[in-house]
N, C-alpha and C positions, 0 to 999 in steps of 0.2 A: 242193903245199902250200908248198912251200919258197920256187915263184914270187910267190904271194899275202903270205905272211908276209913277202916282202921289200919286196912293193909297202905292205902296211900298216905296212910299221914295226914290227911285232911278232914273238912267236914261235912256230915249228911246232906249240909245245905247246897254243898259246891256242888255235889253228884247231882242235888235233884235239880241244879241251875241247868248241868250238862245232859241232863234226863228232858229235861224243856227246852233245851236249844236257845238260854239265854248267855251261856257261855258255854265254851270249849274248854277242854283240858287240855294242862300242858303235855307239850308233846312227851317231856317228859315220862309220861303218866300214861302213854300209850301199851307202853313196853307191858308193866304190870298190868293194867288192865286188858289186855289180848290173854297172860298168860292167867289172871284169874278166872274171865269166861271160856278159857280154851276155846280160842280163836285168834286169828289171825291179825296182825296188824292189819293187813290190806284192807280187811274185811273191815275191823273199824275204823277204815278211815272211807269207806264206799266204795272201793278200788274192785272188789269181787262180790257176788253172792253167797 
C-alpha cells in the first residue's frame, strides 16, 4: 500500500478508502494503477476477468 501511495502521490488512507469501496480513485489514477499491478485497465474497472 505504502509502495502505490508513493507511486500516486497520494495517501495509505485513500487506498485503504478504495480497498473498502468507500470511495473510488480518480480515474486519473487508473492508468498507474493497471500498470503497477500488471493489469489491465478493463480489468480494474470490471470490464473483464
Amino acid at each position: 500500500m505504502k509502495q502505490l501511495a508513493k507511486e500516486l502521490n497520494t495517501t495509505d488512507a485513500a487506498i485503504s478508502n478504495w480497498e473498502n469501496e468507500i470511495n473510488e480513485p480518480k480515474i486519473s489514477y487508473v492508468k498507474t494503477i493497471a500498470v503497477f499491478f500488471n493489469v489491465s485497465a478493463d480489468y480494474l474497472l470490471g470490464l473483464i476477468d
